[in-house]
PAZAPA-4460 file (N, C-alpha, C; in steps of 0.05 Angstrom, whole numbers, plus 32768, in hexadecimal, padded with zeros to 4 digits):
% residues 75
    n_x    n_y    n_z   ca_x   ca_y   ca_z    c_x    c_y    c_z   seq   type   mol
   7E33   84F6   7DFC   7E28   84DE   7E0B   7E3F   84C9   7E0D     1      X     A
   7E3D   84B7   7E25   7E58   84A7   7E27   7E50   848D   7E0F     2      X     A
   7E61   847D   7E0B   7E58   846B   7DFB   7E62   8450   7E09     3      X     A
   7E4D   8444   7E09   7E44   8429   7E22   7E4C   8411   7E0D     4      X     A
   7E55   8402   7E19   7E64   83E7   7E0D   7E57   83D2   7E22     5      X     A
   7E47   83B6   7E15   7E3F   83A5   7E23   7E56   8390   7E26     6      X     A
   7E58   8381   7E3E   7E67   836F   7E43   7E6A   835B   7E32     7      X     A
   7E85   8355   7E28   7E81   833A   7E1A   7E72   831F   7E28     8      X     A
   7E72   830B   7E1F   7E55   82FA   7E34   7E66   82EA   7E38     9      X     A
   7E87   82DE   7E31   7E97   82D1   7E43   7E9C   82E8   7E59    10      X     A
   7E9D   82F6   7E5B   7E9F   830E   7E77   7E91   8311   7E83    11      X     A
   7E77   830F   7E79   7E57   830F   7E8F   7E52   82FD   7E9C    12      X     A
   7E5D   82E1   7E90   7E59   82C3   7E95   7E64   82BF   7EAD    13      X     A
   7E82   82D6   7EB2   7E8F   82C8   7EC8   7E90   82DF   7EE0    14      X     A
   7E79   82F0   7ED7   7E6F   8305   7EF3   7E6E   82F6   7F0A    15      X     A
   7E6A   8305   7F1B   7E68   82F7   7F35   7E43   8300   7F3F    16      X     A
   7E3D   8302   7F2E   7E20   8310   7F2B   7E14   831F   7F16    17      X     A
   7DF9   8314   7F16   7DEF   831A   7EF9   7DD8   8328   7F00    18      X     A
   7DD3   833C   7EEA   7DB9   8350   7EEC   7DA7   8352   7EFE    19      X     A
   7D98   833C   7EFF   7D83   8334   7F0A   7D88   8336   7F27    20      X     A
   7D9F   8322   7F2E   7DA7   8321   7F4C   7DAD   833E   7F56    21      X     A
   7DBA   834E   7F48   7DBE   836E   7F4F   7DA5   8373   7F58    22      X     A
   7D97   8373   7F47   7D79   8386   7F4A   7D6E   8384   7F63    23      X     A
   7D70   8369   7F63   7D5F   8358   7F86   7D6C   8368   7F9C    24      X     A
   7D92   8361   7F96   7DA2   836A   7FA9   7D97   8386   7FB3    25      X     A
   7D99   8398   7F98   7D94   83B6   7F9E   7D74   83BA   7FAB    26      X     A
   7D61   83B2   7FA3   7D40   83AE   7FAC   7D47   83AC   7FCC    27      X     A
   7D56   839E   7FC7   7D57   8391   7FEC   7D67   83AF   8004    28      X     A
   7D77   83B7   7FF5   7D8D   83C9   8001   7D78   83DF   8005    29      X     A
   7D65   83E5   7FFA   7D5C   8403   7FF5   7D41   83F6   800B    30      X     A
   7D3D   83E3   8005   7D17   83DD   8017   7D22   83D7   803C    31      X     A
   7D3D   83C6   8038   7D3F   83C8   8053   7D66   83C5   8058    32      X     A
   7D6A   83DA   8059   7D8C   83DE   805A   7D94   83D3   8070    33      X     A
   7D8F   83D8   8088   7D98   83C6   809B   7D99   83AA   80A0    34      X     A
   7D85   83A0   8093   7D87   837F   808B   7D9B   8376   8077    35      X     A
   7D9A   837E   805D   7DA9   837F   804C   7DC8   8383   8057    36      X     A
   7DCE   839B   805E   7DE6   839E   806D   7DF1   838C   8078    37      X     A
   7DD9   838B   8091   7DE9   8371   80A1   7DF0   835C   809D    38      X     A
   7DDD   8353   8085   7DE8   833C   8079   7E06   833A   8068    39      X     A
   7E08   8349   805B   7E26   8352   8047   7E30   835B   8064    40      X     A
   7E34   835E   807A   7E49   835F   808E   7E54   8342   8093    41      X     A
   7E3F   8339   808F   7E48   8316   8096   7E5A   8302   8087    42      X     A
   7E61   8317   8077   7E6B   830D   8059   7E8E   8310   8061    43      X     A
   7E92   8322   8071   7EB2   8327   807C   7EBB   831A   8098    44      X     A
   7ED4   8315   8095   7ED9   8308   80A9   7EE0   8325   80CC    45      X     A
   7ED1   832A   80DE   7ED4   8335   80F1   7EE4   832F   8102    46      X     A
   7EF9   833A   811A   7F0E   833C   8129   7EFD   833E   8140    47      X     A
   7EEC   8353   813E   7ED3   8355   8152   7EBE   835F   8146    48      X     A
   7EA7   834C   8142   7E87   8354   813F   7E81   836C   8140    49      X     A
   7E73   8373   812A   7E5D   8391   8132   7E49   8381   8138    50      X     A
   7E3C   8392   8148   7E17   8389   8155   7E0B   83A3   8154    51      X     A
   7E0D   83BA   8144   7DFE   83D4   8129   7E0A   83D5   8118    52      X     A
   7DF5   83C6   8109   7DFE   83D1   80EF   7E02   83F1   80DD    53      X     A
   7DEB   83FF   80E3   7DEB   8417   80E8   7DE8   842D   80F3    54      X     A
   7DF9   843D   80F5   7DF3   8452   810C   7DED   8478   80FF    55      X     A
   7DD8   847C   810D   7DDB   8493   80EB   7DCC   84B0   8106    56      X     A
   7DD3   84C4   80FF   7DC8   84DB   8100   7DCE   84F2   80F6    57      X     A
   7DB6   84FF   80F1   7DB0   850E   80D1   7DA3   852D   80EA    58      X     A
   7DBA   852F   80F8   7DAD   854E   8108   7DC0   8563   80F9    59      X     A
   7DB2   8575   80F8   7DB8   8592   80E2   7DDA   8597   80F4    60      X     A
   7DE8   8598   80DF   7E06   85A1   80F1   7E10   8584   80F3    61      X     A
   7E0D   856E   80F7   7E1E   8550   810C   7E11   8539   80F4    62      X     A
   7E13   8540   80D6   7E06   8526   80CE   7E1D   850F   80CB    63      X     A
   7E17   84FA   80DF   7E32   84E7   80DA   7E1D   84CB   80D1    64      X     A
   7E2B   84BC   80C2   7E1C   849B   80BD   7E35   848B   80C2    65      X     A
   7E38   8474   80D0   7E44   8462   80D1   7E3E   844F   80D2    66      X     A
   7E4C   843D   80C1   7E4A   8414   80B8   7E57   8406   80C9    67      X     A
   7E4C   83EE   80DF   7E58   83DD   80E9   7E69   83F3   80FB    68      X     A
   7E65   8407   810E   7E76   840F   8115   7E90   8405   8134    69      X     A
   7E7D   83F8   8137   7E85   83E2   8154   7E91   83CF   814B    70      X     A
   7E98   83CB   8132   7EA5   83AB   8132   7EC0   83B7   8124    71      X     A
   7EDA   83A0   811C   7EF6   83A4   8115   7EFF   838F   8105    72      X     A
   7F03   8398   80EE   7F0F   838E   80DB   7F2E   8393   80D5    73      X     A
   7F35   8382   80C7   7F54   8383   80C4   7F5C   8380   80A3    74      X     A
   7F53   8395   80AB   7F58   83A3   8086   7F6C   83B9   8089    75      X     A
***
């Protein structure tokens, strides 16, 4: 079994997010991903806008999913 070490609490203190807020975060991602998403897209600076967030098809043989695939970042 691996052996789990809790954060010291000057290191937790200076998370950028704490437990609780995860949980919401993740609740949110799984009940409605596309909202969620689009929101954390808003969070980067765009060159040109996406307007889908997601684009997905799940046909036997062609399964492709793509994020933001219309918009350009400069990364």
């Amino acid at each position: 079994m691996t052996k789990m070490t809790a954060p010291s609490e000057a290191f937790a203190s200076s998370a950028h997010i704490n437990a609780e807020t995860y949980e919401t975060m993740y609740q949110r991602s799984v009940e409605d991903p596309v909202s969620f998403w689009a929101e954390q897209g808003k969070v980067l600076d765009w060159m040109e806008p996406y307007t889908q967030v997601k684009k997905t098809c799940f046909d036997f043989g062609r399964v492709d999913i793509k994020w933001y695939s219309d918009g350009v970042l400069n990364v």
